[in-house]
GUPA-359643 format. One record per residue (C-alpha): x, y, z; residue in one letter. Coordinates in steps of 0.1 Angstrom, whole numbers, padded with zeros to 4 digits, always signed. Example, Ala and Ser with C-alpha at 12.3 -4.5 7.8 and 13.67 -1.06 7.14 Angstrom:
<vextors>
+0123-0045+0078A+0137-0011+0071S
</vextors>
This chain:
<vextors>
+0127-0392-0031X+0100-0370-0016X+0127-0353+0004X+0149-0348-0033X+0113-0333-0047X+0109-0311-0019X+0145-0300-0020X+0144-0290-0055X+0114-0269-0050X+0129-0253-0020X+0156-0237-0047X+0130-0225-0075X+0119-0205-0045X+0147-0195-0034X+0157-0184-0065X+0130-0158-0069X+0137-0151-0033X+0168-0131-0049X+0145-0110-0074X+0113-0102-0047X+0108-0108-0015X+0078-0099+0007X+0086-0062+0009X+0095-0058-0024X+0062-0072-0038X+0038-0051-0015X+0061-0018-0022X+0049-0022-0060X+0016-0012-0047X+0027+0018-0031X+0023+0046-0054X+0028+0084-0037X+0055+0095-0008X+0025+0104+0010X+0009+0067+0013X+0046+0056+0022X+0044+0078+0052X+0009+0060+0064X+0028+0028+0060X+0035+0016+0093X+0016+0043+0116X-0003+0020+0125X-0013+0036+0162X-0027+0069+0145X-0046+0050+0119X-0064+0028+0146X-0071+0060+0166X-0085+0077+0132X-0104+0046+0118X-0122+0049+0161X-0133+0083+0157X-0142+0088+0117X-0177+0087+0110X-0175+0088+0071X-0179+0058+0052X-0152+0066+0028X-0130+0078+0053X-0130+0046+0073X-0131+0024+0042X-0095+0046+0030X-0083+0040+0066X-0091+0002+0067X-0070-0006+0033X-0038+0016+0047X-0046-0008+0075X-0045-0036+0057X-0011-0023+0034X+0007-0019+0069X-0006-0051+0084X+0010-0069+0053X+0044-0050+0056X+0042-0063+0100X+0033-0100+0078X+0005-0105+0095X-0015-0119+0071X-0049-0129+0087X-0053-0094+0097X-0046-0079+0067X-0070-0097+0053X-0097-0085+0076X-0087-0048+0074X-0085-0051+0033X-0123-0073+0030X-0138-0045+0053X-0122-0018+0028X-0138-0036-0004X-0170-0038+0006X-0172+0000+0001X-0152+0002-0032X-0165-0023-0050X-0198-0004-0052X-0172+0027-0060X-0163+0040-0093X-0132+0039-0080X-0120+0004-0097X-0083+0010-0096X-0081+0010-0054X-0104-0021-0064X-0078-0038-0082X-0053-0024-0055X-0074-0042-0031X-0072-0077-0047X-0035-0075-0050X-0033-0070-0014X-0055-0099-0007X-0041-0121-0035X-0003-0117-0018X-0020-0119+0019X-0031-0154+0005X+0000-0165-0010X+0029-0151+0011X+0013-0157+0044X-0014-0177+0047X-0003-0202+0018X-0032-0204+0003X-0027-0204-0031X-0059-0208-0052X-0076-0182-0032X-0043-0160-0038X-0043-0164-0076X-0083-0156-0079X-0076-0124-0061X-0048-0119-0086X-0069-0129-0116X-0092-0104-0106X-0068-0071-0098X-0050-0083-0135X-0085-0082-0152X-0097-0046-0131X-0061-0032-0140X-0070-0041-0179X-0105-0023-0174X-0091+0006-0161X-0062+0007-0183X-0038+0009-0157X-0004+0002-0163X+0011+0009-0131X-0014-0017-0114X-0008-0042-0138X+0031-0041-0140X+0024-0047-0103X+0007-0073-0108X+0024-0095-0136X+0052-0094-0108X+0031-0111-0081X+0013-0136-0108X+0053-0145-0116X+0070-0148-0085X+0037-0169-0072X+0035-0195-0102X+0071-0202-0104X+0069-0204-0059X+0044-0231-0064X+0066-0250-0095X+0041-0233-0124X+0069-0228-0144X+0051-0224-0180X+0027-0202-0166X+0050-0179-0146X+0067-0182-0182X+0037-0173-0202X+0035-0143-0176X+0072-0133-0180X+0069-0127-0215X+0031-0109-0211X+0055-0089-0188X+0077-0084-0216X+0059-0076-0243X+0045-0047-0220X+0079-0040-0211X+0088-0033-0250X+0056-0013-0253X+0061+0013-0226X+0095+0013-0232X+0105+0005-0200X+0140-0002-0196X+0135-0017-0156X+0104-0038-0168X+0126-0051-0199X+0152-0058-0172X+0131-0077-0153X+0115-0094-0179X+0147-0109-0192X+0157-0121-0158X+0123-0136-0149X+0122-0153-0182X+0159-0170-0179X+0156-0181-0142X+0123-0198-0160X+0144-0213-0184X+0172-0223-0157X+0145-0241-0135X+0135-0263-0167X+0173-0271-0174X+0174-0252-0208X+0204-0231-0196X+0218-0218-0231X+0182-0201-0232X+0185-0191-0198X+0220-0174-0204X+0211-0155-0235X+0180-0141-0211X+0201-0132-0184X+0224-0110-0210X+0196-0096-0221X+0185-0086-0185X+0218-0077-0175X+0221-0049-0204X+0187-0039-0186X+0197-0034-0156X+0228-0014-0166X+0208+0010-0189X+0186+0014-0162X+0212+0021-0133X+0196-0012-0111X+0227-0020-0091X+0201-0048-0067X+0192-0063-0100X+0222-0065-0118X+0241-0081-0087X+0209-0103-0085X+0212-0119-0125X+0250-0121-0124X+0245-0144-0092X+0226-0165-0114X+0250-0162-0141X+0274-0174-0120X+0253-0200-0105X+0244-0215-0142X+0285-0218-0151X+0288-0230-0117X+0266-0260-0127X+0285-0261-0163X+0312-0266-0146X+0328-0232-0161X+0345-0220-0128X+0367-0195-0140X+0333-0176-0163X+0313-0184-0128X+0340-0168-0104X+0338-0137-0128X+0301-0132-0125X+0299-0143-0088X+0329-0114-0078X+0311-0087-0096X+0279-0095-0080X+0299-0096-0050X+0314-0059-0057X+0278-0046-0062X+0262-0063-0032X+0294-0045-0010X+0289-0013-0023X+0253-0017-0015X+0261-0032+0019X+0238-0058+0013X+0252-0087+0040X+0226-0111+0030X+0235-0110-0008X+0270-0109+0004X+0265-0140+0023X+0247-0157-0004X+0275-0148-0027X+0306-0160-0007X+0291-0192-0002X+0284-0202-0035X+0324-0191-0039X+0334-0207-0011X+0321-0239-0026X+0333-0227-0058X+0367-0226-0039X+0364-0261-0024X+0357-0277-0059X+0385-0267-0072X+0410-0272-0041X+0419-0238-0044X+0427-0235-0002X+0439-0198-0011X+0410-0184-0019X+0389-0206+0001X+0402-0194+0032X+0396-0158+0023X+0359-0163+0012X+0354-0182+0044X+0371-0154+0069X+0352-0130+0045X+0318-0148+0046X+0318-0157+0085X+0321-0124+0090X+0294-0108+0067X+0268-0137+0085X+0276-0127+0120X+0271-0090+0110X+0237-0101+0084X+0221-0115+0120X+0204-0144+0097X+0205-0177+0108X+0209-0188+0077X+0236-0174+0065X+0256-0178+0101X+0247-0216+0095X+0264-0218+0061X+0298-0210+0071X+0301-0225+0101X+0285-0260+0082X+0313-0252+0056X+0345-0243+0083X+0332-0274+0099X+0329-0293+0066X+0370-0283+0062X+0378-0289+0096X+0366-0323+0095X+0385-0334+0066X+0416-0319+0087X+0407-0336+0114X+0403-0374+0097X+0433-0392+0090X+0436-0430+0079X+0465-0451+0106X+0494-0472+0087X+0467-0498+0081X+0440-0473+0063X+0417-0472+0085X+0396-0437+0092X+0411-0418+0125X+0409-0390+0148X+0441-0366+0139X+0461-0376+0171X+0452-0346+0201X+0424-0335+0185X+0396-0358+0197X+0378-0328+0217X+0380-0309+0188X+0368-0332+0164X+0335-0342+0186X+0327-0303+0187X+0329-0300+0148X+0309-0329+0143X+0283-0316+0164X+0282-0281+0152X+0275-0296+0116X+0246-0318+0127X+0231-0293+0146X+0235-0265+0118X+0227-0287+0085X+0193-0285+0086X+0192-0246+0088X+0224-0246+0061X+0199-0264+0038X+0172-0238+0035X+0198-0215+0025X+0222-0236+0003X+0215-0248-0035X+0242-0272-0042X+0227-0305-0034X+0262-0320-0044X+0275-0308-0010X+0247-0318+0013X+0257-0353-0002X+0295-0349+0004X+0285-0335+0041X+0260-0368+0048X+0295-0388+0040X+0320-0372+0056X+0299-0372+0089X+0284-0407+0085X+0328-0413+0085X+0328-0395+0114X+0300-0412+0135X+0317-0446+0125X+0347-0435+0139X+0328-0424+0175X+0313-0460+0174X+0280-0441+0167X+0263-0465+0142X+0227-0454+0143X+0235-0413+0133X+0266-0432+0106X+0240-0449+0094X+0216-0424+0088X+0234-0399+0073X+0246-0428+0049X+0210-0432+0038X+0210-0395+0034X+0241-0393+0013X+0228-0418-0009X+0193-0403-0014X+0214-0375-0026X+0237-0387-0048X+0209-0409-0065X+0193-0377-0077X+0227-0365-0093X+0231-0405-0105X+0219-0391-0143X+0242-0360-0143X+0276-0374-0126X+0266-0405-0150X+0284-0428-0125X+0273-0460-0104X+0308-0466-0089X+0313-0457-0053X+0340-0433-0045X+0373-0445-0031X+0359-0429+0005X+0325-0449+0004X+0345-0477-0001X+0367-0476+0026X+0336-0465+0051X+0322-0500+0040X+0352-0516+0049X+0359-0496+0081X+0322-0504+0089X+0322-0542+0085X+0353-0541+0112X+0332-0520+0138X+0319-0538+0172X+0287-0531+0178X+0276-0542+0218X+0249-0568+0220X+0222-0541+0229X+0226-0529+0193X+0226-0562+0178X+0195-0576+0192X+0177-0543+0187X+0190-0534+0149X+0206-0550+0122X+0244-0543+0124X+0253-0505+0106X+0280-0528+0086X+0251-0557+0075X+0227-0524+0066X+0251-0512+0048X+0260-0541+0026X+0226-0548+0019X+0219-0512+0003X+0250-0524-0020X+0243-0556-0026X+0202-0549-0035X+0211-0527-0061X+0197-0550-0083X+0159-0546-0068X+0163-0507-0063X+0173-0505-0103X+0147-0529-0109X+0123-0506-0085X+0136-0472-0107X+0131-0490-0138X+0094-0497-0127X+0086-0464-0115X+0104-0449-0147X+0079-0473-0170X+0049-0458-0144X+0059-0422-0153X+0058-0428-0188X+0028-0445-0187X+0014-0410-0165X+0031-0390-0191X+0013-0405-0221X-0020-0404-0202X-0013-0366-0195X-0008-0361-0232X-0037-0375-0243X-0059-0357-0218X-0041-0324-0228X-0048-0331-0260X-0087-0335-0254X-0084-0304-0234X-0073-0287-0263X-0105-0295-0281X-0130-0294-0257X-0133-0273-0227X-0126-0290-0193X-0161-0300-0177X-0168-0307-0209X-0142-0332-0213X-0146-0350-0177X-0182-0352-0187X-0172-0374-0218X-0144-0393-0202X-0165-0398-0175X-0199-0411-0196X-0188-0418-0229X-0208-0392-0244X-0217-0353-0233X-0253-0340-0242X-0257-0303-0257X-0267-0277-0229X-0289-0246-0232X-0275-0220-0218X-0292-0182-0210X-0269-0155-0208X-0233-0156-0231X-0217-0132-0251X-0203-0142-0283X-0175-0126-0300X-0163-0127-0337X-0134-0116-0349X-0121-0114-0389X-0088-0099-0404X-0095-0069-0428X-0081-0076-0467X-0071-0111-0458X-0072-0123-0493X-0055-0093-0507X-0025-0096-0483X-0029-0134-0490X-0021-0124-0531X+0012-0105-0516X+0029-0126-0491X+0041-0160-0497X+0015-0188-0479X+0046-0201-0454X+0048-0162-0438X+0007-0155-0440X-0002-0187-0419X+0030-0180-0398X+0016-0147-0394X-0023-0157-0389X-0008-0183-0360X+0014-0161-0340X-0020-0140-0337X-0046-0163-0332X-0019-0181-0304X-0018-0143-0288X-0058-0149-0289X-0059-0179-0274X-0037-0167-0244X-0062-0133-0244X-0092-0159-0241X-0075-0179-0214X-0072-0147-0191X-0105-0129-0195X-0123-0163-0192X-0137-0169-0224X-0137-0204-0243X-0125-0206-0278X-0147-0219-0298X-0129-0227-0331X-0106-0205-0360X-0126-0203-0394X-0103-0192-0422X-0091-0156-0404X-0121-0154-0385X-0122-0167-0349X-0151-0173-0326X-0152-0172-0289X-0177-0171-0264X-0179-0157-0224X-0205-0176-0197X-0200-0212-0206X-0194-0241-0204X-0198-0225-0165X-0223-0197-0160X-0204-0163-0155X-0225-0130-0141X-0200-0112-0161X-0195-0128-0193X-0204-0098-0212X-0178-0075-0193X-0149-0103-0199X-0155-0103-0237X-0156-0066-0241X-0120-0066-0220X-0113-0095-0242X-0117-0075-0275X-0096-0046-0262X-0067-0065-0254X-0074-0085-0289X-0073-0047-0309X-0037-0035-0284X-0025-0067-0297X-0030-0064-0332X-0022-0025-0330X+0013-0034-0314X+0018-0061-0339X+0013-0036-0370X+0038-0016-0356X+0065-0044-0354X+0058-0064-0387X+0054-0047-0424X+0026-0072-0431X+0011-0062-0399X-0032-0073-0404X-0062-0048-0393X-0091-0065-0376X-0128-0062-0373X-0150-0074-0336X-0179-0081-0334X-0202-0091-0300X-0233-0103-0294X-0256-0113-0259X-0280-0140-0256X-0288-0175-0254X-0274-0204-0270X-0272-0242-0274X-0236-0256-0271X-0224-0292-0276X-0199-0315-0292X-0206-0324-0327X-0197-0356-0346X-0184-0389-0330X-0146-0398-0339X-0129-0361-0346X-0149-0345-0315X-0157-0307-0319X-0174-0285-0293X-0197-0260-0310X-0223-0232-0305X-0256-0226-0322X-0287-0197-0319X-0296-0168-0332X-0272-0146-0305X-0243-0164-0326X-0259-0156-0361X-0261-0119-0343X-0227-0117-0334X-0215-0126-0369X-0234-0097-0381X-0221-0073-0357X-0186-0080-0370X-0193-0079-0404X-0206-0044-0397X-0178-0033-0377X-0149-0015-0392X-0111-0020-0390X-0094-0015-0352X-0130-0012-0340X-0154-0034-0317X-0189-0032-0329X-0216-0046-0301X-0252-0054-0304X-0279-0036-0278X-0283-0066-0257X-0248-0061-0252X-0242-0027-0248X-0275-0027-0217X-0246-0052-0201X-0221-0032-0200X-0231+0005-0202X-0219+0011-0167X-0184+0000-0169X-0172+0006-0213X-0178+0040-0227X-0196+0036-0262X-0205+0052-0292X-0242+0044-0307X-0242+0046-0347X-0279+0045-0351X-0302+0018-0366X-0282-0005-0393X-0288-0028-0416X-0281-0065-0412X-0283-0093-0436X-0317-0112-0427X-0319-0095-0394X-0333-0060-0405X-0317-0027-0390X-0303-0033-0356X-0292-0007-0329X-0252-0008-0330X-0226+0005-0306X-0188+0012-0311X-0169+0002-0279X-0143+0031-0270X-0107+0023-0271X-0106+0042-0235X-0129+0045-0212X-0129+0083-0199X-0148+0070-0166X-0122+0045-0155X-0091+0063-0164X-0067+0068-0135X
</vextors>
């Protein structure tokens, strides 16, 4: 079963493996012909980085180091070249090569080192720097990585969640490629979680993209998986069309890889539906294009797949039914059967269709029983019915096929010498048992299929708590029974409240205004989750957050100010897509706090102080599309937001407070 988990990890990977490979996601980085021409000169920039004496100079010269060391995929050394560069530019103003940096060090993580938690906190970081510096270029960059990486490691809702971030940028720049993308990101998402008429309609979507914006790689690349989802329907004749037009594009590219990838999925297309014809032509076609591609992998598909026909050529039953070698072929038929065993392992890092590797596992444990090879029959007859269990729900059949039937028979006939029999039990008493215990592996299913719903259940009900409390807070409780209310020094509050709320209330119906209030305050709570901060509850229109707890964070005032801007881009976008579009007002505060859970059967996590009473007045005072921050605030962040004082102003039971207007853009960090 772990093999079968494994497996079906190995194609979500490979999956994205069509869309962006290691090349591809570094190149997004590189931004000017001139850095394109460093990339790989990595003799003269060794020779410069010996003799330069200026800091900047060398600290320049050590992240082209590090960009060229992650195109050679060396990732360790990247890594040093790219840490040595960011200890100069992080005390830069220079935050975009900053966020560059991260993205190089998040993908040295990830692609090469496998290290995926230290990869994704390196991402975090370059995602919240490009947001800073209002960088769109960086950030498209990086919304690529954060995809390909969560759906590598089996993330699918949050390479989902990023897909359609990715999108909704996409729609906002008006960028056809990044709408392209977006689409086919979002329906290979939807493929991987079996909800293929989503998928589909995504991958039309992406493939009107692509054409608009003349992508031939990415067009070939979403009508492979257009073909691949009919394949799986079992709508040949729809899959063959998408799967020859990819194939057209991916020759008048010259693409052999894609080529390769392509004629094997036909070629199995081919054998599925006996069509020897065509068959023959995509395996002439696709043995060629591998030996020319120089992969492995690809070489190892076709000749697994001639070998796979061979074989079947090459059994025959005698007059009594029993499996053969085709008379003067029994050289031959040795030679296939070990070209297959020695290629399938290689075939299977290339090849999707599962249903084969079963059908291969049978035919070849046939084949062993007819060389009086019992061990490697019985082994690959294990393997073929690990297989064929996982497919047990979608073929929904428990009947063996007319062939596994016969190899039973065939099997109980075979002589084994005595060696065998003392050592092993018999490969025809093995196999009988694995069809007579059926009973005990249902009953073994069954058991495990009652454990995973138990799991499941558990799962819900600690999402559910997670939903309502934040995370340590939550372990603390389930942990002790009860979680005690914590001071805590430094936090940033921030309010937010929709402008003429009750007047828009009087216009539109209450169904559309709460629909309308929830698709905002869900864009919120996805704003939150990215800049770090914890929601702290929705009151009416209003909703409170607050940065630096339940963990302590040095820069919880910077992450709600970041917050807050993405909060008024979101709203502005909105207004500009819906007629009922709301204005808001922000409001932030800095201080200290008590925070805790309130009440004892409907559990609430909750803030109190005077920095929250503060930060209530700083929105009331605000005005619409603008973030209004308190002093304590402003001393915070002075260095990294560009702000507007308004003066001294009053505020209800506080007196007149010095008040600051956040800029919407940040003349400092502009690229």
């Amino acid at each position: 079963m772990r093999q079968i988990q494994k497996s079906n990890q190995d194609m979500t990977k490979q999956k994205w493996q069509y869309l962006i490979g290691f090349i591809f996601l570094w190149l997004c980085v590189v931004q000017t012909n001139a850095q394109k021409n460093n990339i790989g000169n990595k003799d003269s920039l060794l020779v410069a980085l010996s003799k330069s004496n200026n800091e900047a100079a060398r600290a320049n010269i050590n992240f082209e180091l590090g960009r060229t060391a992650l195109f050679e995929q060396n990732s360790r050394e990247a890594l040093g070249y790219l840490n040595k560069s960011l200890e100069f530019y992080s005390e830069s103003k220079d935050q975009k090569k900053v966020g560059r940096i991260y993205l190089g060090i998040g993908i040295a993580y990830i692609n090469g080192l496998q290290q995926s938690d230290s990869g994704l906190a390196a991402l975090n970081k370059a995602e919240l720097i490009a947001k800073q510096v209002h960088s769109d270029s960086l950030l498209k960059s990086v919304y690529r990585v954060l995809i390909y990486t969560h759906s590598s490691l089996g993330n699918i809702k949050e390479s989902l969640s990023y897909s359609r971030i990715y999108l909704a940028m996409g729609q906002r720049t008006q960028d056809n490629e990044m709408l392209a993308e977006s689409y086919h990101y979002i329906g290979i998402a939807y493929a991987t979680m079996g909800e293929m008429n989503n998928a589909l309609d995504n991958y039309q979507n992406a493939i009107a993209y692509y054409r608009k914006s003349g992508n031939k790689i990415g067009l070939s690349d979403v009508m492979l998986n257009m073909g691949e989802r009919y394949y799986n329907m079992q709508k040949y004749d729809t899959a063959k069309k998408y799967l020859n037009e990819a194939l057209k594009i991916a020759e008048d590219l010259d693409y052999k890889g894609k080529q390769s990838t392509i004629l094997t999925m036909l070629a199995n297309l081919y054998m599925t539906q006996k069509d020897t014809a065509n068959l023959k032509k995509a395996l002439e076609k696709g043995t060629a294009v591998s030996k020319a591609s120089g992969d492995p992998r690809y070489i190892s598909s076709f000749a697994v797949l001639n070998g796979f026909i061979d074989l079947q050529r090459l059994i025959q039953q005698d007059s009594s039914g029993k499996y053969i070698i085709a008379p003067g072929h029994k050289q031959e038929f040795e030679k296939t059967v070990q070209t297959i065993t020695a290629q399938l392992d290689v075939y299977k890092q290339s090849s999707i269709d599962i249903s084969r590797w079963k059908e291969i596992h049978l035919l070849l444990a046939i084949a062993n029983n007819i060389l009086e090879k019992p061990q490697l029959a019985y082994d690959n007859m294990i393997a073929y019915n690990r297989y064929k269990d996982s497919f047990a729900n979608l073929e929904k059949s428990k009947q063996f096929s007319e062939m596994e039937r016969k190899l039973v028979s065939d099997v109980a006939e075979t002589k084994v010498n005595s060696a065998n029999t003392t050592r092993n039990l018999s490969l025809a008493g093995l196999l009988l048992l694995l069809l007579l215990s059926g009973g005990v592996f249902y009953a073994y299913r069954q058991k495990r299929k009652d454990n995973r719903l138990i799991a499941s259940e558990k799962e819900k009900s600690e999402h559910l708590l997670l939903n309502i409390l934040p995370q340590e807070v939550a372990e603390e409780l389930k942990q002790n029974g009860t979680s005690k209310a914590k001071y805590f020094n430094e936090v940033t509050v921030l309010f937010t409240d929709f402008v003429n709320f009750t007047t828009m209330s009087e216009k539109l119906g209450a169904e559309e205004l709460l629909e309308e209030l929830n698709e905002n305050f869900t864009a919120f709570d996805r704003i939150m989750e990215r800049h770090g901060l914890e929601k702290i509850k929705t009151i009416g229109d209003a909703y409170l957050a607050a940065s630096g707890l339940p963990v302590n964070q040095a820069r919880h005032a910077q992450n709600a100010v970041a917050a807050a801007l993405d909060i008024l881009d979101y709203v502005e976008d909105r207004k500009n897509k819906v007629p009922y579009g709301l204005s808001i007002r922000i409001g932030i505060n800095s201080g200290s706090l008590i925070a805790g859970i309130i009440g004892v059967k409907k559990f609430a996590y909750d803030i109190w102080g005077d920095t929250v009473n503060t930060a209530a007045r700083m929105e009331q005072n605000s005005t619409p599309g603008n973030i209004n921050i308190s002093e304590n605030t402003y001393r915070l962040i002075e260095k990294e937001f560009s702000c507007t004082y308004r003066g001294k102003i009053e505020a209800k039971n506080k007196g007149a407070i010095d008040m600051y207007f956040v800029n919407k853009h940040n003349s400092e960090h502009a690229i």
